[in-house]
C-alpha positions as CSV (number, residue, x, y, z in Angstrom):
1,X,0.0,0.0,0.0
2,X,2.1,3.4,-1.3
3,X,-0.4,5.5,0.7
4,X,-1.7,5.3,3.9
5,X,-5.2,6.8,4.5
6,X,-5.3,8.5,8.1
7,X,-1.4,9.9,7.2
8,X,-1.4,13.7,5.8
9,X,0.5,14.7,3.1
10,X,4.3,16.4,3.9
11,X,2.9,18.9,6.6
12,X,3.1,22.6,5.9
13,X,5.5,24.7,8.3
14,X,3.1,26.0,10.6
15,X,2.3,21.7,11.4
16,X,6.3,20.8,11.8
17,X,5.9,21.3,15.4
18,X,2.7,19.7,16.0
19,X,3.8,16.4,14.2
20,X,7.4,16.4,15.9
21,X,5.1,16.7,19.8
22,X,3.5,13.7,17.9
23,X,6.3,11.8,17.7
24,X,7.7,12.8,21.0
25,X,4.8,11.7,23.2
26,X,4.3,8.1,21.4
27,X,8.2,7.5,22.3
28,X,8.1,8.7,25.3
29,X,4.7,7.6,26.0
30,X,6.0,4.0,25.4
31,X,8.9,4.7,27.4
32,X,6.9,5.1,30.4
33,X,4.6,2.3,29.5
34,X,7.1,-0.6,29.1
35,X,7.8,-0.3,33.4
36,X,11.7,0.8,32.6
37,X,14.0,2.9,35.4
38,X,10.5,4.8,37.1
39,X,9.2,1.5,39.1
40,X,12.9,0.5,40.0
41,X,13.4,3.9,41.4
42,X,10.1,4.4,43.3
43,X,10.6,1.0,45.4
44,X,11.0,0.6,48.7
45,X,13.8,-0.8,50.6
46,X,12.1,-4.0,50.6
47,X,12.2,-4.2,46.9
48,X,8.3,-4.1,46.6
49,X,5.7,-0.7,45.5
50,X,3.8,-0.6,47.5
51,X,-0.1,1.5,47.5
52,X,1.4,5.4,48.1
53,X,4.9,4.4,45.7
54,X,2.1,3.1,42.9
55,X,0.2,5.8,43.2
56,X,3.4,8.4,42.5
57,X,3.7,6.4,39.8
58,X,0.1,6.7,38.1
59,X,0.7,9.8,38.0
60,X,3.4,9.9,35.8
61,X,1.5,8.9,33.0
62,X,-1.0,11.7,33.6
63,X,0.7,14.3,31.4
64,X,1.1,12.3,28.4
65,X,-2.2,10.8,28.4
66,X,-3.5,14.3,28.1
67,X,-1.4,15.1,25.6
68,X,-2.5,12.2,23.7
69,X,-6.4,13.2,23.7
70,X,-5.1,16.3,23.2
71,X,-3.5,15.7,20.0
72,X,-6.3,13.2,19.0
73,X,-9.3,16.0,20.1
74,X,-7.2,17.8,16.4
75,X,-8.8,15.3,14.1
76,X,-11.9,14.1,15.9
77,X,-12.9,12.2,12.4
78,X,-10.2,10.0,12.7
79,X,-10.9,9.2,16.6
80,X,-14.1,8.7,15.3
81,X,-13.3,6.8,12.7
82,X,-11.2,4.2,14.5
83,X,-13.5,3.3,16.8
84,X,-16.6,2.6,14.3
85,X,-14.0,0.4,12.4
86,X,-13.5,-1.6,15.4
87,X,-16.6,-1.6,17.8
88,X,-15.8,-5.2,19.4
89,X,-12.7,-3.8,20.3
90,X,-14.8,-0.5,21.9
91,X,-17.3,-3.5,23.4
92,X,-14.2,-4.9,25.3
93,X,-13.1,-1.1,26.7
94,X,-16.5,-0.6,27.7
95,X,-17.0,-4.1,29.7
96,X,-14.5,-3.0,32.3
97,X,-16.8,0.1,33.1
98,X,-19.4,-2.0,33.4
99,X,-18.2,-4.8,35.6
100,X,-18.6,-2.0,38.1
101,X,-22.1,-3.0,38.5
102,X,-21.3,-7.0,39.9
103,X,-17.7,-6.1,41.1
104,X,-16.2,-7.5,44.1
105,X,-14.4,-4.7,44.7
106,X,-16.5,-1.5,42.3
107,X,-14.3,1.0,43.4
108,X,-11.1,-0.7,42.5
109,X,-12.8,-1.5,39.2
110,X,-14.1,1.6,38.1
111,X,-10.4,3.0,39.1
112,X,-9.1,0.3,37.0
113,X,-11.2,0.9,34.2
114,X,-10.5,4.2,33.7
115,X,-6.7,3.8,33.4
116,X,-7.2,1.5,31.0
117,X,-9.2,4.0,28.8
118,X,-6.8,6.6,30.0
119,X,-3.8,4.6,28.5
120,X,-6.0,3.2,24.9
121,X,-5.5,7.2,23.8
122,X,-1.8,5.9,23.3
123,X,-2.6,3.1,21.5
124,X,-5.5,5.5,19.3
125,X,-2.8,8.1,18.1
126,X,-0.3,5.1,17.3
127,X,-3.0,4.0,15.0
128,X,-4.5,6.6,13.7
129,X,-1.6,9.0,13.4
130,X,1.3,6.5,12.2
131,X,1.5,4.0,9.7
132,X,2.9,0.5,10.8
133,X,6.6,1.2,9.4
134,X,6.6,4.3,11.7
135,X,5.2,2.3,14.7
136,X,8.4,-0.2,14.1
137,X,10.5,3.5,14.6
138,X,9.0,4.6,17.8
139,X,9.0,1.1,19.3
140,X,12.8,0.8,18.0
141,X,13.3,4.2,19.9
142,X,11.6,3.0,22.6
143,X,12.3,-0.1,23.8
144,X,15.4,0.0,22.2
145,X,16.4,3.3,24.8
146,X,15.4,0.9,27.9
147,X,17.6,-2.1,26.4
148,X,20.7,0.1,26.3
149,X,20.6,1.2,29.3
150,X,19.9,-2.2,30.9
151,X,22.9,-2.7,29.4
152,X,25.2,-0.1,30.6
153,X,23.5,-0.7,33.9
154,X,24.5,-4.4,33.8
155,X,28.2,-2.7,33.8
156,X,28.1,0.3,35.7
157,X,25.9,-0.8,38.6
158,X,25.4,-4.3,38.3
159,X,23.8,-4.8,41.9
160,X,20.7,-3.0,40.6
161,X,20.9,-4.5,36.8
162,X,21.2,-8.2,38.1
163,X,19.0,-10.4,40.7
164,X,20.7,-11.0,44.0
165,X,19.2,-14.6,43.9
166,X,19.7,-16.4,40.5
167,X,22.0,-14.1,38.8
168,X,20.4,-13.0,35.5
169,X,19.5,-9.3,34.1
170,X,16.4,-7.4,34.9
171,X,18.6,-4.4,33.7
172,X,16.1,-1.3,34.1
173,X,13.1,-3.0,35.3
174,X,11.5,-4.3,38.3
175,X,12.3,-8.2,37.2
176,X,13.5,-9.7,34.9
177,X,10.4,-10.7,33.1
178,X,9.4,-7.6,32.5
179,X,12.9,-7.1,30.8
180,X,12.5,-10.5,28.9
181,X,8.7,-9.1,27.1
182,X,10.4,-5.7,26.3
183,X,13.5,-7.7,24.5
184,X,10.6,-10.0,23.0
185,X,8.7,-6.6,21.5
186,X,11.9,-5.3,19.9
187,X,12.8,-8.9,18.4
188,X,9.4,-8.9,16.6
189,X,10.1,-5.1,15.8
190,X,13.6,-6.4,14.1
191,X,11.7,-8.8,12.3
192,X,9.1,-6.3,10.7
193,X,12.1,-3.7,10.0
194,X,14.5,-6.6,8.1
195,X,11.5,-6.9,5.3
196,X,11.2,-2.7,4.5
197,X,12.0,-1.6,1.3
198,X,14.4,1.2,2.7
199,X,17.5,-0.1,3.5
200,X,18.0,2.1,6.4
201,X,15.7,0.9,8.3
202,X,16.6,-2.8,7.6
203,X,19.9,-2.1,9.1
204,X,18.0,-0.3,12.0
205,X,16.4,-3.8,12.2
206,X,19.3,-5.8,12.6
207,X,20.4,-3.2,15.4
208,X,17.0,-3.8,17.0
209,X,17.5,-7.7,16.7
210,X,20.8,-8.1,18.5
211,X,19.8,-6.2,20.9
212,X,16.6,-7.9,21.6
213,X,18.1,-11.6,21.5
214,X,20.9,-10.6,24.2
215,X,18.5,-9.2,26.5
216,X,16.4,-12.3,26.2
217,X,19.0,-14.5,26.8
218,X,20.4,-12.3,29.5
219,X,17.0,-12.2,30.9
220,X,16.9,-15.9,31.7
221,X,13.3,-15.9,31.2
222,X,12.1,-18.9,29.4
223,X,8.5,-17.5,28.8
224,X,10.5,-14.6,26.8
225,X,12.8,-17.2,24.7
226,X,10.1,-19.5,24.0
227,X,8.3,-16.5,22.7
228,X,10.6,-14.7,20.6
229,X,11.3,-18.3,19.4
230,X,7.7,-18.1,18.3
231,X,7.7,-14.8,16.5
232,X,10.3,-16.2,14.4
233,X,8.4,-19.0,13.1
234,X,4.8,-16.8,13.4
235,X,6.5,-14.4,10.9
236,X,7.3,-16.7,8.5
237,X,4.1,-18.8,8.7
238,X,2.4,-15.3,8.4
239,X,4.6,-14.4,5.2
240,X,4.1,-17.5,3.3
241,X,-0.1,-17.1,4.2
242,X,0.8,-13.9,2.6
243,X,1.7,-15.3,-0.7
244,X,-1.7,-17.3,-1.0
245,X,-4.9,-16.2,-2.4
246,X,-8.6,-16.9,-1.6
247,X,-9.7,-20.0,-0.1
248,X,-6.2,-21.2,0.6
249,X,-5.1,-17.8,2.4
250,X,-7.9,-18.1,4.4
251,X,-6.7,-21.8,5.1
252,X,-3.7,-21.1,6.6
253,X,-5.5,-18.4,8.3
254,X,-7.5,-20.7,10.2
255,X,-4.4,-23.3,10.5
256,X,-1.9,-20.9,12.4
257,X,-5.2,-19.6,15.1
258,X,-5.6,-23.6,15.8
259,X,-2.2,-23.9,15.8
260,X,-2.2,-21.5,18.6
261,X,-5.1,-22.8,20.6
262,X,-3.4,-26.3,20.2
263,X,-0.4,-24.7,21.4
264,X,-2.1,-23.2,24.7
265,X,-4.4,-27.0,25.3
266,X,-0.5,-28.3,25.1
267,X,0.6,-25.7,27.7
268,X,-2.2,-26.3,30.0
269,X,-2.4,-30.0,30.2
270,X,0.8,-31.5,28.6
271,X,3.7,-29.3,29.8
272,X,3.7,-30.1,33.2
273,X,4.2,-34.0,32.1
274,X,6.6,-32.9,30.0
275,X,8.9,-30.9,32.1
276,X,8.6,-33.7,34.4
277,X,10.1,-36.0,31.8
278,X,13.0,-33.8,31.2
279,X,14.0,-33.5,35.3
280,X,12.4,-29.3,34.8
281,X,10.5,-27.5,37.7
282,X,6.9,-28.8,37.2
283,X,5.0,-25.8,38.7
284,X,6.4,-23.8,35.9
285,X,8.2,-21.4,39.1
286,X,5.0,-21.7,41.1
287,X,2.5,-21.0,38.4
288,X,0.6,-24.2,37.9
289,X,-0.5,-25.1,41.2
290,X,-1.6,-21.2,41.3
291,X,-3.5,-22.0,38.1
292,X,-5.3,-25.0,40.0
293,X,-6.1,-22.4,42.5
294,X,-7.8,-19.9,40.6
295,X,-9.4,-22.0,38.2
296,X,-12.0,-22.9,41.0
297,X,-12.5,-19.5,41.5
298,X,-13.3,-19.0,37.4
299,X,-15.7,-21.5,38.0
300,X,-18.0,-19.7,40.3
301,X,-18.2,-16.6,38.2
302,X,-18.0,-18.1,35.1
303,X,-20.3,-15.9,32.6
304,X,-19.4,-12.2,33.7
305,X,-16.5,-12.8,36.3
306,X,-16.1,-11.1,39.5
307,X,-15.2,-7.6,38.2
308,X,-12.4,-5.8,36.3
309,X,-9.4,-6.6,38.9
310,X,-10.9,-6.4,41.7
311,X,-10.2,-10.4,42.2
312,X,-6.2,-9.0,43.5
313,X,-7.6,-6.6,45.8
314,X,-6.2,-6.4,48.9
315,X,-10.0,-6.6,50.8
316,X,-10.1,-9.9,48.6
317,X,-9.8,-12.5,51.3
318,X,-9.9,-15.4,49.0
319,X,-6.5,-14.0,47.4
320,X,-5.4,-14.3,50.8
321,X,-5.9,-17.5,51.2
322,X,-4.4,-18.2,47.7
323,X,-1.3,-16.2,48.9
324,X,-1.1,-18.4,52.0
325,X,-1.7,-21.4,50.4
326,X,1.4,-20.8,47.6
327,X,3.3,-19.5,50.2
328,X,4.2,-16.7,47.7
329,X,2.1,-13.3,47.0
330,X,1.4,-13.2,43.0
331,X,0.0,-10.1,42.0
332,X,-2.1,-11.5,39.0
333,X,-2.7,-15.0,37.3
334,X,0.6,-15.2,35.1
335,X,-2.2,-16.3,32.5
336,X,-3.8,-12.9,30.7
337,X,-6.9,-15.7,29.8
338,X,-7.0,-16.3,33.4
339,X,-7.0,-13.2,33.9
340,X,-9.5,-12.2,32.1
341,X,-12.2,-14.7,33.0
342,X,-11.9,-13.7,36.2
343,X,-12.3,-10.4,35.4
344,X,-15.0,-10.2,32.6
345,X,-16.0,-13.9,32.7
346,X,-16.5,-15.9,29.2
347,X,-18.3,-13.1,27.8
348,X,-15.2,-10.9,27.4
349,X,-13.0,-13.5,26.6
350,X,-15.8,-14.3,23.6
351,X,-15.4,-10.5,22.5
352,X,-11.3,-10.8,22.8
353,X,-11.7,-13.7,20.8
354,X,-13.7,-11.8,17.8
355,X,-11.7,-9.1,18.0
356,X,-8.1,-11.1,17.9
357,X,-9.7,-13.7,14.7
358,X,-10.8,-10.4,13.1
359,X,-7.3,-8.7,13.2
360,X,-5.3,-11.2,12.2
361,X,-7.9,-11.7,9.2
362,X,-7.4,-8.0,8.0
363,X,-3.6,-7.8,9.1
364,X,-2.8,-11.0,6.9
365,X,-4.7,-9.5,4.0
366,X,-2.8,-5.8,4.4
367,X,0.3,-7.8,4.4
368,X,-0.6,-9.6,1.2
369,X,-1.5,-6.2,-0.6
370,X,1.3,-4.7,0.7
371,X,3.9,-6.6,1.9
372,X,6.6,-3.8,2.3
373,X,4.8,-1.4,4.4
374,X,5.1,-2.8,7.7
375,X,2.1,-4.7,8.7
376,X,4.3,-7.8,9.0
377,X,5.0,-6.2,12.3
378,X,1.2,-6.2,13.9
379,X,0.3,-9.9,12.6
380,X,3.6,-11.2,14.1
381,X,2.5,-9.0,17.5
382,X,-0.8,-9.7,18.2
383,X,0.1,-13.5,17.5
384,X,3.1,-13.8,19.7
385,X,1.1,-11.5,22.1
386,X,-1.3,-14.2,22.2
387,X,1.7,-16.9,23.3
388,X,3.0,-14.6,25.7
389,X,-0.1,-15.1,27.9
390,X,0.1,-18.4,27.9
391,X,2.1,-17.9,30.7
392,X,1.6,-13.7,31.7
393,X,-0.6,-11.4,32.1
394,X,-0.8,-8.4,29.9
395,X,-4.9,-9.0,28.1
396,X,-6.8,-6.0,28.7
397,X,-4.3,-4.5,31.3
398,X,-4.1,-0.8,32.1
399,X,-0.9,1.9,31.6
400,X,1.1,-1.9,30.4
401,X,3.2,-1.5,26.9
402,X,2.5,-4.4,25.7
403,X,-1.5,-4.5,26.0
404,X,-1.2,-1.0,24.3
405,X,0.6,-1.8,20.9
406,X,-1.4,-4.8,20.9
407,X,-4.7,-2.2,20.7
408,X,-2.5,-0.3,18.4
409,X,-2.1,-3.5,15.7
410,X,-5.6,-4.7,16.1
411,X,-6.8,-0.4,15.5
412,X,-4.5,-0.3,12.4
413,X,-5.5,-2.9,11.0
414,X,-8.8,-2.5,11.3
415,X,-8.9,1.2,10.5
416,X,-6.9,0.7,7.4
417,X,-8.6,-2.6,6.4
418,X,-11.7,-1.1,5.3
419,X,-9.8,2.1,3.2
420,X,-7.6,-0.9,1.5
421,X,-11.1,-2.8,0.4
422,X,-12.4,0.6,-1.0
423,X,-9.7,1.3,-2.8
424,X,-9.8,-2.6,-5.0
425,X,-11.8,-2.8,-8.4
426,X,-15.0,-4.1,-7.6
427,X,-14.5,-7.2,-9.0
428,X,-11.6,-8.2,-6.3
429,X,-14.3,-7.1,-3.6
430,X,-15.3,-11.2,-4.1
431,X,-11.6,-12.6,-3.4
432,X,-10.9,-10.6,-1.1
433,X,-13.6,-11.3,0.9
434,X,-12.4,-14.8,1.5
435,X,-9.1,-13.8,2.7
């Protein structure tokens, strides 16, 4: 695709400035977002945040969530637009809001709720304001800022940049999960970059890649390997479902979704066995027996959950007893599905569902039309999103990096997928249809 809809033409001087604060609040925006150097820095002695240091940090986010519906209030059309494209997506926002009504906790959901819309303006001006190959920039600027200095950390103060107790990098961030996902993000950012037509920003992409496979591996996480293993073989599944037409690209459509479902039934009921086989630590580091736990609890909310997090409130006593029982304090399921059910219930894993089949239909069939402008980059996210919370939590959660750029691949695609179908001869309408 040589042009993208919702991106003006070369702006005239007096709109320099306002495009360059564009660019300047999506990077730093995502900065913030990805839980580098601020949460590190606002932690107690103890190594945990607790309720006041969280709150200092909520409010960093304040100023550039304004400046984000601030810039987005300039072109209400396109706001507009984005969301009419995408209502299932809109449906899923709005269910948070309403879990307020059977909430365990209605306060803690409704506060929740809102920073979750608070932090979807990021993801809106991502999509609205910059095509795909420009979203591979920011993130490259990005996460690609919080890698270095993990980095140079890992050298000039490596009691912060490594864990006392196992030895591996969290660099920047509060553990070295969190530093494994971000080195995941701007693997699958490399990927996208190494097919542009400019060769600058193929070299860029090579950058982002070495960067992003040493942190992984410094990271130790095996949730982060096994997924930026799994981008690598999503992106070229999703390039040669590319190449297809019709029928069969819808096909391989379906094949690489069950592929993925298969691939979470495996991780649910066959991993443990299969660790065990191999001499590994069963629980997964504590996570299955917690998954036993709260899948009782799913069970007796099952259609509309128990409220938009309100389940890990701390007036929760059955998290308490979870907590006791583990003899470990998780803050969340380390399972986004999990997650989710027992926040919204079945209904809002039904609507995630809908709205994660319906991207990856429309981002397969951008990438087939135009295979050079980026879009490469949100198939291969929102799918290796999808593996990542196998194992974490980042479906539908609020001010978290990851959550917003997958809003921002599911909004581009759909924004741009209905311009792209206006744009055909009437008589592909039909064959493109079935892809």
């Amino acid at each position: 695709m040589e042009h993208m809809p919702y991106i003006a033409e070369p702006p005239a001087p007096a709109r320099v400035g306002l495009r360059r604060l564009e660019w300047v609040t999506v990077t730093v925006g995502l900065f913030i977002n990805s839980g580098a150097v601020f949460p590190l820095l606002m932690q107690g002695a103890d190594g945990i945040l607790d309720d006041a240091e969280r709150a200092q940090l909520r409010v960093i986010y304040l100023p550039i969530y304004a400046l984000c519906f601030g810039l987005l209030a300039i072109r209400p059309r396109s706001l507009i637009k984005a969301g009419v494209r995408n209502l299932p997506l809109l449906l899923l926002l709005v269910l948070p809001l309403v879990s307020t009504l059977w909430s365990m906790g209605p306060s803690l959901s409704m506060r929740r709720a809102v920073a979750l819309i608070l932090s979807m303006g990021l993801a809106f001006l991502l999509a609205t304001r910059f095509t795909p190959r420009e979203q591979i920039i920011v993130v490259g600027w990005a996460v690609g800022a919080t890698l270095v200095m993990s980095f140079v950390a890992g050298v000039a103060w490596p009691s912060l940049a490594f864990t006392p107790y196992d030895g591996t990098m969290r660099g920047v961030f509060f553990n070295k999960n969190v530093f494994g996902w971000m080195s995941v993000i701007l693997i699958i950012a490399g990927i996208a970059a190494r097919h542009d037509v400019t060769t600058r920003l193929r070299r860029a992409g090579m950058v982002m890649l070495v960067l992003g496979w040493t942190g992984c591996l410094l990271s130790g996480s095996m949730t982060s390997l096994f997924a930026a293993v799994t981008a690598v073989l999503i992106s070229q599944a999703v390039l040669m479902i590319a190449r297809r037409q019709g029928i069969a690209r819808l096909v391989f459509q379906f094949g690489i979704i069950l592929g993925i479902v298969v691939l979470s039934v495996i991780i649910a009921f066959g991993f443990v066995p299969l660790l065990d086989a191999l001499g590994k630590d069963v629980t997964l580091t504590g996570r299955t027996p917690l998954w036993a736990l709260l899948d009782i609890e799913i069970a007796k909310h099952p259609i509309l959950g128990q409220g938009y997090g309100a389940f890990w409130s701390p007036n929760n006593l059955t998290m308490w007893k979870i907590w006791e029982t583990l003899r470990w304090g998780p803050p969340h399921a380390h399972s986004g599905y999990r997650d989710l059910l027992l926040s919204i219930g079945v209904v809002g894993l039904g609507l995630f569902a809908v709205v994660t089949v319906r991207a990856v239909h429309q981002a397969i069939a951008l990438t087939a039309q135009a295979p050079r402008d980026g879009w490469l980059w949100c198939v291969v996210l929102i799918l290796s999103v999808l593996v990542m919370n196998l194992t974490e939590s980042n479906i539908l959660m609020q001010n978290d990096m990851i959550w917003i750029l997958f809003s921002t691949a599911v909004l581009s695609a759909s924004y741009n997928h209905a311009e792209a179908r206006r744009s055909l001869p009437r008589f592909m309408h039909l064959a493109t249809s079935a892809t």
